[in-house]
PyMOL Python script that loads the backbone (N, CA, C, O; Angstrom):
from pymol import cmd

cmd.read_pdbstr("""\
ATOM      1  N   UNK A   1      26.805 -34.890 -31.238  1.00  0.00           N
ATOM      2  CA  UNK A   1      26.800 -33.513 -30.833  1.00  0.00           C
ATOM      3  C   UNK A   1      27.283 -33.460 -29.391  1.00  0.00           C
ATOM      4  O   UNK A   1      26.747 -34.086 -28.476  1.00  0.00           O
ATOM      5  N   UNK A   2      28.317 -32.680 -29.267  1.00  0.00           N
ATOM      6  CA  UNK A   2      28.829 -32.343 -27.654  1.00  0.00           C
ATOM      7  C   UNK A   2      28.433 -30.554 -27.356  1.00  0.00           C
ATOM      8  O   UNK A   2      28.099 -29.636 -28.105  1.00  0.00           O
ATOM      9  N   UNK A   3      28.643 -30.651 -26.074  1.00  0.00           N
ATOM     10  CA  UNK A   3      28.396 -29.511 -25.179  1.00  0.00           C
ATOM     11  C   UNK A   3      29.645 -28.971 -25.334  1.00  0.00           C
ATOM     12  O   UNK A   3      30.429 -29.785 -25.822  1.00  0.00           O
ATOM     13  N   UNK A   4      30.244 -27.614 -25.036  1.00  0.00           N
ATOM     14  CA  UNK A   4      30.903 -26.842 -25.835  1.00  0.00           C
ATOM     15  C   UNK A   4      31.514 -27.101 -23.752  1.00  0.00           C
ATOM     16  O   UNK A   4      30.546 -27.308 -23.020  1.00  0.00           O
ATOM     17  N   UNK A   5      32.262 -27.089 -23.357  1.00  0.00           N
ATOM     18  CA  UNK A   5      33.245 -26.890 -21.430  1.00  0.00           C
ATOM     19  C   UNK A   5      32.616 -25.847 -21.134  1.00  0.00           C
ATOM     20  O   UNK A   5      32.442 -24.935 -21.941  1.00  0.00           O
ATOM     21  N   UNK A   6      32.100 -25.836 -19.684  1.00  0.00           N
ATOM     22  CA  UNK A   6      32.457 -24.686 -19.295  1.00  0.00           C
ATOM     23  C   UNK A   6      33.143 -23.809 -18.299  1.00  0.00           C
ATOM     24  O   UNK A   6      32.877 -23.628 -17.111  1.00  0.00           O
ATOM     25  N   UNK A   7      33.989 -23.355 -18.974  1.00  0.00           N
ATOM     26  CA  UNK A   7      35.336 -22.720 -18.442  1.00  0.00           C
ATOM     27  C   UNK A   7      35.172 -21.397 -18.465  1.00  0.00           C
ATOM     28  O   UNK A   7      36.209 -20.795 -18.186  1.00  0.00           O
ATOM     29  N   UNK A   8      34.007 -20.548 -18.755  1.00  0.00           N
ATOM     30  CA  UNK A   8      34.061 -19.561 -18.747  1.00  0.00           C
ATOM     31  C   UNK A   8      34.312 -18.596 -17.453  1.00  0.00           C
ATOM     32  O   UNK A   8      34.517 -19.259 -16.437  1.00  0.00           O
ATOM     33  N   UNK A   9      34.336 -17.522 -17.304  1.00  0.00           N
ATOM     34  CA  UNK A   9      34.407 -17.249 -15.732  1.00  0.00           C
ATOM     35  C   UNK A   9      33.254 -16.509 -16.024  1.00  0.00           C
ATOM     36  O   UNK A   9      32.717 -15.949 -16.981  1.00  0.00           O
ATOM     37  N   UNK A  10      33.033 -16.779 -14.504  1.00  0.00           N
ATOM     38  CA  UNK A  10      30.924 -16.397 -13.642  1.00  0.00           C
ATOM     39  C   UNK A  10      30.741 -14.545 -13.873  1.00  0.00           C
ATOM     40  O   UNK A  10      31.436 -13.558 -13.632  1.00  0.00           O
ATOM     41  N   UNK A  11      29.601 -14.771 -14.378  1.00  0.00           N
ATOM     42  CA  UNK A  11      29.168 -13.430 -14.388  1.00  0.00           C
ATOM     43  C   UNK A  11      29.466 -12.309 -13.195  1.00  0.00           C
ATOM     44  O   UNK A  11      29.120 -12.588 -12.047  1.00  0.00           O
ATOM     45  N   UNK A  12      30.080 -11.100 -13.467  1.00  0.00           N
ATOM     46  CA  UNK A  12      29.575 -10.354 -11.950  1.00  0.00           C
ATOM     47  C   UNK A  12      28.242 -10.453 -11.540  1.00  0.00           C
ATOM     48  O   UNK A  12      27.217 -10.776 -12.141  1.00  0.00           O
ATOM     49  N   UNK A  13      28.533 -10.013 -10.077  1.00  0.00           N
ATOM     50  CA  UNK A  13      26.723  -9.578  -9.772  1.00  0.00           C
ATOM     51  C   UNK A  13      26.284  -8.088 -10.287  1.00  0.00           C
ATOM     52  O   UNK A  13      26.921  -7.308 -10.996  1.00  0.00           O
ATOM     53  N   UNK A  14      25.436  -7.995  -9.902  1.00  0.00           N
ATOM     54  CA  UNK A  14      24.347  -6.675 -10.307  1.00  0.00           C
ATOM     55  C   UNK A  14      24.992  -5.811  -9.356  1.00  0.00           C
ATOM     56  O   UNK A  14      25.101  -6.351  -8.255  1.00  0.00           O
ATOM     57  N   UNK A  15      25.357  -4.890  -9.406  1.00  0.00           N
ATOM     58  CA  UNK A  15      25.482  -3.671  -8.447  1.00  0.00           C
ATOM     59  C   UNK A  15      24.051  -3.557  -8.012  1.00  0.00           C
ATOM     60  O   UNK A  15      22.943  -3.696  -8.529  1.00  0.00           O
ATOM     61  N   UNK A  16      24.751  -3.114  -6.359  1.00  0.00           N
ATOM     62  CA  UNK A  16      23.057  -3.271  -5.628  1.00  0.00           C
ATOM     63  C   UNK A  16      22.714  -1.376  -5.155  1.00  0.00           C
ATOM     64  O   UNK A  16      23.712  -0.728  -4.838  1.00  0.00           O
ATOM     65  N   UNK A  17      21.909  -0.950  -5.151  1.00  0.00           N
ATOM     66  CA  UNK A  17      20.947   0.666  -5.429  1.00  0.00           C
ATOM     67  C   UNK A  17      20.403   0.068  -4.191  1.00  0.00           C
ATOM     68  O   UNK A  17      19.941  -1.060  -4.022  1.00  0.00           O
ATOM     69  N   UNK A  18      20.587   1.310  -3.136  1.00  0.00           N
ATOM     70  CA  UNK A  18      19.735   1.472  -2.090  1.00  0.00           C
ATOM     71  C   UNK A  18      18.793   2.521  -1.986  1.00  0.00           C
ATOM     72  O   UNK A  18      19.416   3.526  -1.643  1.00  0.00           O
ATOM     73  N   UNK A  19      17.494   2.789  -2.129  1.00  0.00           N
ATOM     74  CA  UNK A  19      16.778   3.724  -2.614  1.00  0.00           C
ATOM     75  C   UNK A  19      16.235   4.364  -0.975  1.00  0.00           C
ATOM     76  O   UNK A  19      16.089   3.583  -0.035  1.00  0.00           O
ATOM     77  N   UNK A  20      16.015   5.661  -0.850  1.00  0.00           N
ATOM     78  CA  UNK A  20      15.735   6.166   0.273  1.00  0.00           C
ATOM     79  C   UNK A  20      13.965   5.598   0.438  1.00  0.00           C
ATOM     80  O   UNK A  20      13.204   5.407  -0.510  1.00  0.00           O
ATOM     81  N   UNK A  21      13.643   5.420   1.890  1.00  0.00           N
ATOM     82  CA  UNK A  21      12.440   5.422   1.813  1.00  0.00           C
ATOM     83  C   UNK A  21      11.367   6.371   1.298  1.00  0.00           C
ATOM     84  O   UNK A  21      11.774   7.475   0.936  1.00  0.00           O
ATOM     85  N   UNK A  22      10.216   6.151   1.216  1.00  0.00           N
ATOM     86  CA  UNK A  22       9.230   7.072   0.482  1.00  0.00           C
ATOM     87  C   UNK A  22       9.104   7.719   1.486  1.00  0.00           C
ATOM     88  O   UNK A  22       9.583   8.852   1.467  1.00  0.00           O
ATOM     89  N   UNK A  23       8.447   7.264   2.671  1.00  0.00           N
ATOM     90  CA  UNK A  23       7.999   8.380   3.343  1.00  0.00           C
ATOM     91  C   UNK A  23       8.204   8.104   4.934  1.00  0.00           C
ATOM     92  O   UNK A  23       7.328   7.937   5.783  1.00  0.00           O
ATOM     93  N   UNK A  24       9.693   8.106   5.099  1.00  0.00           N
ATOM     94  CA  UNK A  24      10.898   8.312   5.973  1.00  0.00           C
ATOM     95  C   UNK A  24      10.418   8.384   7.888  1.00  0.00           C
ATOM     96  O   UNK A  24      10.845   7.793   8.880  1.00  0.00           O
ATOM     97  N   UNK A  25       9.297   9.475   7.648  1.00  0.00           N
ATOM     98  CA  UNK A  25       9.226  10.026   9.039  1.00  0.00           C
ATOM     99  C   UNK A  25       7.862   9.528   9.282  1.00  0.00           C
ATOM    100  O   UNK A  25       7.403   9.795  10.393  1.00  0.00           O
ATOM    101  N   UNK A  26       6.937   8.693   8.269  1.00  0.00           N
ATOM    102  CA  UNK A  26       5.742   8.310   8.516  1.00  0.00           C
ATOM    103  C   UNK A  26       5.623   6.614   8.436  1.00  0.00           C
ATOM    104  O   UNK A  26       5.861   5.844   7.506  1.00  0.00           O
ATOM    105  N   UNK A  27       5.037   6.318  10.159  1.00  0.00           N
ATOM    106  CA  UNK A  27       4.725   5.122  10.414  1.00  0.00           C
ATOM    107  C   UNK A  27       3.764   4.346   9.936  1.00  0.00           C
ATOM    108  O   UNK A  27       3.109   5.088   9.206  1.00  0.00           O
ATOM    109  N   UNK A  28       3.197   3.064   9.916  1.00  0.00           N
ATOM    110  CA  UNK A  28       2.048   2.317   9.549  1.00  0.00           C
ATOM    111  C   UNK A  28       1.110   3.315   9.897  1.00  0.00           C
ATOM    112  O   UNK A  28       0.342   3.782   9.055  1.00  0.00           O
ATOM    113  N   UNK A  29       1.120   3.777  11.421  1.00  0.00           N
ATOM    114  CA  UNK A  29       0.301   3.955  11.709  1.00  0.00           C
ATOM    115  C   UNK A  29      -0.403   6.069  11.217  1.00  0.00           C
ATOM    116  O   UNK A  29      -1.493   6.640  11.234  1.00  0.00           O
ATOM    117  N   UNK A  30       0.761   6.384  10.933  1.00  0.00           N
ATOM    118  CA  UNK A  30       0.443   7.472  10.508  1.00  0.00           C
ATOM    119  C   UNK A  30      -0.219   7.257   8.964  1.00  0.00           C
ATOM    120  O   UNK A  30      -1.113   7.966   8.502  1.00  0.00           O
ATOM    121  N   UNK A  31       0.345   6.257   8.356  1.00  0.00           N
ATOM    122  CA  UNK A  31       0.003   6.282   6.888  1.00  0.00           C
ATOM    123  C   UNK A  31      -1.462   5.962   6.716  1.00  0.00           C
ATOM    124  O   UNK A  31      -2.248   6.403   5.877  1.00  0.00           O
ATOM    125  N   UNK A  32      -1.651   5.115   7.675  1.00  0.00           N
ATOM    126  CA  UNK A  32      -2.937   4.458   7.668  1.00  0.00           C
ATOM    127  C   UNK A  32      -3.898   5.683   8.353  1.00  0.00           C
ATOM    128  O   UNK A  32      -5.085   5.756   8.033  1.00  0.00           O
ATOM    129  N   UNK A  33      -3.400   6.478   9.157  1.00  0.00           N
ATOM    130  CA  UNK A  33      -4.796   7.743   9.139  1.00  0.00           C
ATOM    131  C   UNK A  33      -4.450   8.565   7.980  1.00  0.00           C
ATOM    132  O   UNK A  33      -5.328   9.426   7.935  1.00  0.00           O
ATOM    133  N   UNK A  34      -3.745   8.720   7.158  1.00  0.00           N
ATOM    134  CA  UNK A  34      -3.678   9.554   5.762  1.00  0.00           C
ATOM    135  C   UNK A  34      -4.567   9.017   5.051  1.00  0.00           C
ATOM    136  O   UNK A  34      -5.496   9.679   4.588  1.00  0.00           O
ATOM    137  N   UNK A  35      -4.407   7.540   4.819  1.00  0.00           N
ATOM    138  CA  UNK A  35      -5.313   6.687   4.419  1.00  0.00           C
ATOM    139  C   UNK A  35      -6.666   6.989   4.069  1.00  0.00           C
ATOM    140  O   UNK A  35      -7.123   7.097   2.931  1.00  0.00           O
ATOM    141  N   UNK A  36      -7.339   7.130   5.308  1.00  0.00           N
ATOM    142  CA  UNK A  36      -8.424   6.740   6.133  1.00  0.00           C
ATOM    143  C   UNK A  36      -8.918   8.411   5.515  1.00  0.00           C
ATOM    144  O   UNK A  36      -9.794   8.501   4.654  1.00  0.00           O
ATOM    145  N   UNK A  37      -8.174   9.738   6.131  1.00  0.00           N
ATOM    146  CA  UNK A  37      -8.251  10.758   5.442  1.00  0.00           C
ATOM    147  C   UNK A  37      -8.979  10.843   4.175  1.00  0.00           C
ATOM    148  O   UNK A  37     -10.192  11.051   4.136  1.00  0.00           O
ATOM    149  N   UNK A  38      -8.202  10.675   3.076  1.00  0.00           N
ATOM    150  CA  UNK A  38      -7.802  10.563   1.942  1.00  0.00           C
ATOM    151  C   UNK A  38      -9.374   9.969   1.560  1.00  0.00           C
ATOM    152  O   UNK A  38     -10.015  10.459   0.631  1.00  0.00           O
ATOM    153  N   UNK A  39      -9.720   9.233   2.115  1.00  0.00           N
ATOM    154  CA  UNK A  39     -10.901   8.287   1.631  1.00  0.00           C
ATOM    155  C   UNK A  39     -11.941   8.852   1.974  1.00  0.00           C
ATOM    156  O   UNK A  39     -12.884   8.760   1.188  1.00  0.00           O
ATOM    157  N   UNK A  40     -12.140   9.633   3.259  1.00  0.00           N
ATOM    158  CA  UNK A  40     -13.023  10.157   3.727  1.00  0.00           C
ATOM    159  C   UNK A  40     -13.698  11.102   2.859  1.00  0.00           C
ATOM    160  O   UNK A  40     -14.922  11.202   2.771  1.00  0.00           O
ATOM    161  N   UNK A  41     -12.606  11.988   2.040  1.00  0.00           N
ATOM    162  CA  UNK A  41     -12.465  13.113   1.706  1.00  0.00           C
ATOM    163  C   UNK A  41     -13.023  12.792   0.388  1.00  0.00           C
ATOM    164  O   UNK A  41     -13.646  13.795   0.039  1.00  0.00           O
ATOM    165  N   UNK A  42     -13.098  11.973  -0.428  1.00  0.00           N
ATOM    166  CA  UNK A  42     -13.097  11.615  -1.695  1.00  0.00           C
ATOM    167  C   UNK A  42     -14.675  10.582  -2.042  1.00  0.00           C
ATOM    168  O   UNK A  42     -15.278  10.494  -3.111  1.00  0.00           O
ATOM    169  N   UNK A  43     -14.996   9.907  -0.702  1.00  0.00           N
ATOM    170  CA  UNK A  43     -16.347   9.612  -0.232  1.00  0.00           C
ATOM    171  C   UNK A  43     -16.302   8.110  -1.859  1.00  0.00           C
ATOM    172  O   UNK A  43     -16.903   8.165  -2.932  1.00  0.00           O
ATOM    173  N   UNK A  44     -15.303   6.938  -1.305  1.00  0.00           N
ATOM    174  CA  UNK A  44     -15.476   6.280  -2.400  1.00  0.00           C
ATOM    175  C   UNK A  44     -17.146   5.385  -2.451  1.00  0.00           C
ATOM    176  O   UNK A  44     -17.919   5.353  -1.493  1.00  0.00           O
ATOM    177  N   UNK A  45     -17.400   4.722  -3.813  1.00  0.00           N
ATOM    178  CA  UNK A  45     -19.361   4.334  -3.375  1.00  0.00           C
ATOM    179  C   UNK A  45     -18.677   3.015  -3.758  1.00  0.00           C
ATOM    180  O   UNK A  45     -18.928   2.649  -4.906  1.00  0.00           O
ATOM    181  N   UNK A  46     -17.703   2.066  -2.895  1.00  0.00           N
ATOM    182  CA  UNK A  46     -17.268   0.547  -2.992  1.00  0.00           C
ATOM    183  C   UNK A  46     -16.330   0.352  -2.629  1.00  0.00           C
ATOM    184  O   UNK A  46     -15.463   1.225  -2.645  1.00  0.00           O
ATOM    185  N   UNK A  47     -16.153  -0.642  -2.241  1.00  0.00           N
ATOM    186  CA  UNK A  47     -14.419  -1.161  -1.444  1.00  0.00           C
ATOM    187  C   UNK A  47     -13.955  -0.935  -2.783  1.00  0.00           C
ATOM    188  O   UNK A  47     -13.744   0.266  -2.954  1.00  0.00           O
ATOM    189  N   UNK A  48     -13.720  -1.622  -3.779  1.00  0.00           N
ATOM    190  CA  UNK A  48     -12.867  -1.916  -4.930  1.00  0.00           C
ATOM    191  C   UNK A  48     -12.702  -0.466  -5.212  1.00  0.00           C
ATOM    192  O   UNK A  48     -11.534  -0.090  -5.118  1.00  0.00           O
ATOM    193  N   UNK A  49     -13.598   0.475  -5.545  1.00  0.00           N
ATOM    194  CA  UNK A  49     -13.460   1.672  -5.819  1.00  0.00           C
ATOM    195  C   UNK A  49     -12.064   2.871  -4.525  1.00  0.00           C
ATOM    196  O   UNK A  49     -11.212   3.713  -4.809  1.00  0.00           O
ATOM    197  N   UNK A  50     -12.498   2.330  -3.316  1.00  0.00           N
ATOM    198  CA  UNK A  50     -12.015   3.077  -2.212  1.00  0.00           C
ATOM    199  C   UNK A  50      -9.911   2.636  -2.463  1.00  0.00           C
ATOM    200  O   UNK A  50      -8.935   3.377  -2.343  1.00  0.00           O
ATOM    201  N   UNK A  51     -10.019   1.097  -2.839  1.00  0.00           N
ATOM    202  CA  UNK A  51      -8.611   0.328  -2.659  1.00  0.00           C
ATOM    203  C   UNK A  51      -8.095   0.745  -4.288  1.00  0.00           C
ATOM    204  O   UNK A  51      -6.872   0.651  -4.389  1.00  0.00           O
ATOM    205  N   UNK A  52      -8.753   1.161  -5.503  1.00  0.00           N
ATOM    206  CA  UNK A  52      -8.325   1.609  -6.207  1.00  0.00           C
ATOM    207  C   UNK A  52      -7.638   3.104  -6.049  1.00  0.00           C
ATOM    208  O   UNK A  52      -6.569   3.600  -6.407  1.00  0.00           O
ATOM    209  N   UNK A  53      -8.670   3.514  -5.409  1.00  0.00           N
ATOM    210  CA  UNK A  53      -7.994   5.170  -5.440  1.00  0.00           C
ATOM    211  C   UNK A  53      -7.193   5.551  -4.284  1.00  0.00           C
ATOM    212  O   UNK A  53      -6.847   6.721  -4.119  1.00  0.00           O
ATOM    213  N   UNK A  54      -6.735   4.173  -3.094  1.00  0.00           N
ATOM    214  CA  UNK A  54      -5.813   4.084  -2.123  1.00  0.00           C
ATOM    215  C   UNK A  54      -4.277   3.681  -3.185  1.00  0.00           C
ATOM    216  O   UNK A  54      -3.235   4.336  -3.204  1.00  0.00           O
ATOM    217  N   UNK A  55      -4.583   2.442  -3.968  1.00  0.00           N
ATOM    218  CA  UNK A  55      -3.756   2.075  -4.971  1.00  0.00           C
ATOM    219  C   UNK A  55      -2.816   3.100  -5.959  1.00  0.00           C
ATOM    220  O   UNK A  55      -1.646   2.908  -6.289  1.00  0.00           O
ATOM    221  N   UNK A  56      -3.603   4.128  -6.289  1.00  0.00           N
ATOM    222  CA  UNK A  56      -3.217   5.505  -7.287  1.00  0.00           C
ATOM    223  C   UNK A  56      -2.326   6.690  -6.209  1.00  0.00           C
ATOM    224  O   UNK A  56      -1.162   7.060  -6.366  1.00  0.00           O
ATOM    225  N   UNK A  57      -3.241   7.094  -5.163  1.00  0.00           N
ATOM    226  CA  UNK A  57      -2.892   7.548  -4.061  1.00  0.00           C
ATOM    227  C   UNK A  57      -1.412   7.229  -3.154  1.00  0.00           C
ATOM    228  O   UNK A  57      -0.683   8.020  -2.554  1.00  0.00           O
ATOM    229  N   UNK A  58      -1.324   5.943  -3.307  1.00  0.00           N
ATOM    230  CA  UNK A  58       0.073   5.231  -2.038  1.00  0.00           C
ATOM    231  C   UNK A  58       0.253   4.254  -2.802  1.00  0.00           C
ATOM    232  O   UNK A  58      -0.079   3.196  -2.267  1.00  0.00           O
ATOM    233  N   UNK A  59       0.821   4.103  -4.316  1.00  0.00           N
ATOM    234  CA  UNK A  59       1.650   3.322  -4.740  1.00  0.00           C
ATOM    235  C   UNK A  59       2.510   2.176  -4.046  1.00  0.00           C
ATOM    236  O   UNK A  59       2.513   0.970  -4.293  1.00  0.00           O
ATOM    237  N   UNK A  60       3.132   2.794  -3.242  1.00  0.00           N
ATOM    238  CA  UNK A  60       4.492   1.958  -2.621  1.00  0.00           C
ATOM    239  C   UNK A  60       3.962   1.530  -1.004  1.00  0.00           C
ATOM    240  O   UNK A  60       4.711   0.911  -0.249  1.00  0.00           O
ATOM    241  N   UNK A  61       2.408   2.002  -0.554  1.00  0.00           N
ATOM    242  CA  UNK A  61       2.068   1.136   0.127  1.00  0.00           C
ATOM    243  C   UNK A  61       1.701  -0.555   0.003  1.00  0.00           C
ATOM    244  O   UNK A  61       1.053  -0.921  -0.977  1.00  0.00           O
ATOM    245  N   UNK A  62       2.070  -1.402   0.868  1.00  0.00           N
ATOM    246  CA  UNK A  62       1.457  -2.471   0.631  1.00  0.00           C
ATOM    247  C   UNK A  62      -0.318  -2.689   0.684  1.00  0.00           C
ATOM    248  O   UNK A  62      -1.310  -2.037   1.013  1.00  0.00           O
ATOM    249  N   UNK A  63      -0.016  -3.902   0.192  1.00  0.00           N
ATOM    250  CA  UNK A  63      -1.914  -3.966  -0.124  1.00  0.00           C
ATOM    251  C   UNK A  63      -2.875  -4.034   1.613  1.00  0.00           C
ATOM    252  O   UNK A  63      -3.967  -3.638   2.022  1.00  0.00           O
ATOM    253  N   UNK A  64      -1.584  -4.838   2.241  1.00  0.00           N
ATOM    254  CA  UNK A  64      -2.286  -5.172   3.732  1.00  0.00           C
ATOM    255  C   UNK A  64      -2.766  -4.090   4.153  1.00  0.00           C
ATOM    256  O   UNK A  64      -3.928  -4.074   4.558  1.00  0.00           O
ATOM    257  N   UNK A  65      -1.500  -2.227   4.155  1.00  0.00           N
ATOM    258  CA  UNK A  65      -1.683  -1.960   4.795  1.00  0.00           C
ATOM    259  C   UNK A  65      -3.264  -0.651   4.110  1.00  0.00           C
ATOM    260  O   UNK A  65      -3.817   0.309   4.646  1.00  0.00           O
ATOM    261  N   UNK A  66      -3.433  -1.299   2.823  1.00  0.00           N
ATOM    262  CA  UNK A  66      -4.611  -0.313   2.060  1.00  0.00           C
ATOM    263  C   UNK A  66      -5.998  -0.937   2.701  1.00  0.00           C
ATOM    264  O   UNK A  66      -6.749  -0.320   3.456  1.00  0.00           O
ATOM    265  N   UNK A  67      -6.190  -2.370   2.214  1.00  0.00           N
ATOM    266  CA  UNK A  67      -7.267  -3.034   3.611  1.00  0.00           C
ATOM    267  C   UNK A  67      -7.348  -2.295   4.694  1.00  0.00           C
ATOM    268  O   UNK A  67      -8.181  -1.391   4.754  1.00  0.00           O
ATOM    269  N   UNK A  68      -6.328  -2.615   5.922  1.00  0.00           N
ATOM    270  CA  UNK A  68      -6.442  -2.009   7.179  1.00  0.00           C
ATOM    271  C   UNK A  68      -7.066  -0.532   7.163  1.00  0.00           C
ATOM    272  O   UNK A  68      -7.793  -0.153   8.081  1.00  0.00           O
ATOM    273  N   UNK A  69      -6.758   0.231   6.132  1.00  0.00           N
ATOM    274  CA  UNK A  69      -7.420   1.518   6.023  1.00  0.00           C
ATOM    275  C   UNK A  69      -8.572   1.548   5.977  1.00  0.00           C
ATOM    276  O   UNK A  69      -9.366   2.111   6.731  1.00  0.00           O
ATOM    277  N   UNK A  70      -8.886   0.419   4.319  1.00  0.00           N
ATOM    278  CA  UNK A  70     -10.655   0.639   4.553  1.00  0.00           C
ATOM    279  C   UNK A  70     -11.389  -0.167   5.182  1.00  0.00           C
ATOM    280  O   UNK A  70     -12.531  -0.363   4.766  1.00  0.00           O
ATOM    281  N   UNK A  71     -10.971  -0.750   6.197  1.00  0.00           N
ATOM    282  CA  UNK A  71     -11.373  -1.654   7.307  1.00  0.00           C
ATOM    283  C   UNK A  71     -11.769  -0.327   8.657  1.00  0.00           C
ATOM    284  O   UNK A  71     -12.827  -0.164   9.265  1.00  0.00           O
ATOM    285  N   UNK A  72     -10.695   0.304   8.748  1.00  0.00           N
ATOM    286  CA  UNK A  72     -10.711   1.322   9.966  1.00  0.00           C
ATOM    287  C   UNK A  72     -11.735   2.344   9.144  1.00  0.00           C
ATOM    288  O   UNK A  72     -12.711   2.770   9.761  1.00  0.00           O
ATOM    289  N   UNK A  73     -11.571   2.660   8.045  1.00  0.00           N
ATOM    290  CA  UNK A  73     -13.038   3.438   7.259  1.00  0.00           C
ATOM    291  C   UNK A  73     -14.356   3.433   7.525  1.00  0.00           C
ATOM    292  O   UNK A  73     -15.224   4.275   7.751  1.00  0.00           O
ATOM    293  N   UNK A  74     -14.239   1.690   7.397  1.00  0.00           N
ATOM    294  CA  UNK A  74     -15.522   1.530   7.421  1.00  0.00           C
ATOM    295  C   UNK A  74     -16.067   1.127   9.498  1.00  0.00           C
ATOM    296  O   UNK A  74     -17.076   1.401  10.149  1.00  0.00           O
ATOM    297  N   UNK A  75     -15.223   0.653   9.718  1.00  0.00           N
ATOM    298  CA  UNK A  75     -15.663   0.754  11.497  1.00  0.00           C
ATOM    299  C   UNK A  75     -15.914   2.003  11.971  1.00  0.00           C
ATOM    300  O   UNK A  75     -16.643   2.257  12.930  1.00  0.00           O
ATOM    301  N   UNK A  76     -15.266   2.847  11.254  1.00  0.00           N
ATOM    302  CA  UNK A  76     -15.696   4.861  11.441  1.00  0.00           C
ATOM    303  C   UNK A  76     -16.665   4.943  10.929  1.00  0.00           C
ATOM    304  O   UNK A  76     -17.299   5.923  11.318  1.00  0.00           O
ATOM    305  N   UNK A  77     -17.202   4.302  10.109  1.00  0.00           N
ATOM    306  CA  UNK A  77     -18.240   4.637   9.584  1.00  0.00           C
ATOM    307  C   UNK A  77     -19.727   4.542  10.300  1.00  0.00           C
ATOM    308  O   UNK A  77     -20.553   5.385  10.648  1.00  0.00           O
ATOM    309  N   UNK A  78     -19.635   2.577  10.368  1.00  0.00           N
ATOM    310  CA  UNK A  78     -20.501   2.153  11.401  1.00  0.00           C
ATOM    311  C   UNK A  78     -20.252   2.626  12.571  1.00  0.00           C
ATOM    312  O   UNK A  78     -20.996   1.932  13.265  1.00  0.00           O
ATOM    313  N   UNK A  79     -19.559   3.540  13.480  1.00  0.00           N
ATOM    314  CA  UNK A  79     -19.325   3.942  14.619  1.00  0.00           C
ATOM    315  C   UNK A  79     -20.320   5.283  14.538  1.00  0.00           C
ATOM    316  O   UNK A  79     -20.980   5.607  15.525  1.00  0.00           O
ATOM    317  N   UNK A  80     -20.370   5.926  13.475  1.00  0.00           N
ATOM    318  CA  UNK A  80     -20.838   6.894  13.492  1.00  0.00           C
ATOM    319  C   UNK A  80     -22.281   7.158  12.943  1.00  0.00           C
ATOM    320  O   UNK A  80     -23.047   8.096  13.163  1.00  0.00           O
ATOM    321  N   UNK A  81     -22.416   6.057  12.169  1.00  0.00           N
ATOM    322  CA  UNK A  81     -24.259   5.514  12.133  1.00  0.00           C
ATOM    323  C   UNK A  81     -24.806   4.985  13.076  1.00  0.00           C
ATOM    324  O   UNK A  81     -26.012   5.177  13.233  1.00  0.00           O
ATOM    325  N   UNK A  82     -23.950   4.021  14.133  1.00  0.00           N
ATOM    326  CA  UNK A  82     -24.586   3.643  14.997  1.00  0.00           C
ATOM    327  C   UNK A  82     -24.875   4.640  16.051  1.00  0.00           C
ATOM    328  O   UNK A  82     -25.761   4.390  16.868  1.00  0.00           O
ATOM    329  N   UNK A  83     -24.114   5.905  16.117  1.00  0.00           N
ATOM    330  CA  UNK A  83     -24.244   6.855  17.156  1.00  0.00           C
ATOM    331  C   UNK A  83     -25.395   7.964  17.256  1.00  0.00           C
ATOM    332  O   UNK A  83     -25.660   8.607  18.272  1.00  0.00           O
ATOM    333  N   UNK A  84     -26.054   8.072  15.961  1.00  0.00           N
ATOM    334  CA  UNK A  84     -26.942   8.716  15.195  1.00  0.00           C
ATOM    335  C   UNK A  84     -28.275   8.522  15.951  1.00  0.00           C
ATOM    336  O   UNK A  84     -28.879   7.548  15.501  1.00  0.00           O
ATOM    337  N   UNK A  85     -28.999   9.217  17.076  1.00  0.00           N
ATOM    338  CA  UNK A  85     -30.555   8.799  17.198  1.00  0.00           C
ATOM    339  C   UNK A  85     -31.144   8.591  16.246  1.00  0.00           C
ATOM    340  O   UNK A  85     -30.806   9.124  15.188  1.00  0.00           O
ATOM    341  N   UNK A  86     -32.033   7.888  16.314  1.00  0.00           N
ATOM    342  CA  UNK A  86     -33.420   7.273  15.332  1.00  0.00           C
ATOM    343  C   UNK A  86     -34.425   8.038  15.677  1.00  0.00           C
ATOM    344  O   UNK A  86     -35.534   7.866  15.171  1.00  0.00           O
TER     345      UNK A  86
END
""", "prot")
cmd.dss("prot")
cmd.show_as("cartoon", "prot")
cmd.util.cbc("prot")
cmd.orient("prot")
């Protein structure tokens, strides 16, 4: 049994699609107080719960920057229990 030459000529490439950004005029840092917003507002009862409904919410955010949100969430949080007289 032999291998058949190959002489064929090389596939084209893929035509390449440049897609506009999602959300053009908004920085890390703006996204991440939408974030933070968003969570506040909705009062999640668990991280997993809070990064799910960041997940549904900002699709095309990365995961780092859904952490950093409920990281800054929750330091707002404790900032504002700790400020609380007893």
């Amino acid at each position: 049994m032999a291998f058949a030459p190959d002489n064929s000529t090389p596939p084209e490439p893929l035509p390449m699609h440049f897609a506009p950004p999602t959300a053009p005029e908004a920085g890390p840092d703006q996204a991440l107080a939408r974030m933070v917003e968003r969570m506040t507002k909705i009062s999640p009862q668990s991280g997993a719960e809070a990064l799910r409904e960041l997940r549904v919410a900002f699709p095309d955010a990365p995961l780092a920057l859904r952490v950093a949100a409920l990281g800054k969430m929750m330091r707002q949080q404790d900032d504002a229990a700790s400020s609380v007289p007893k």
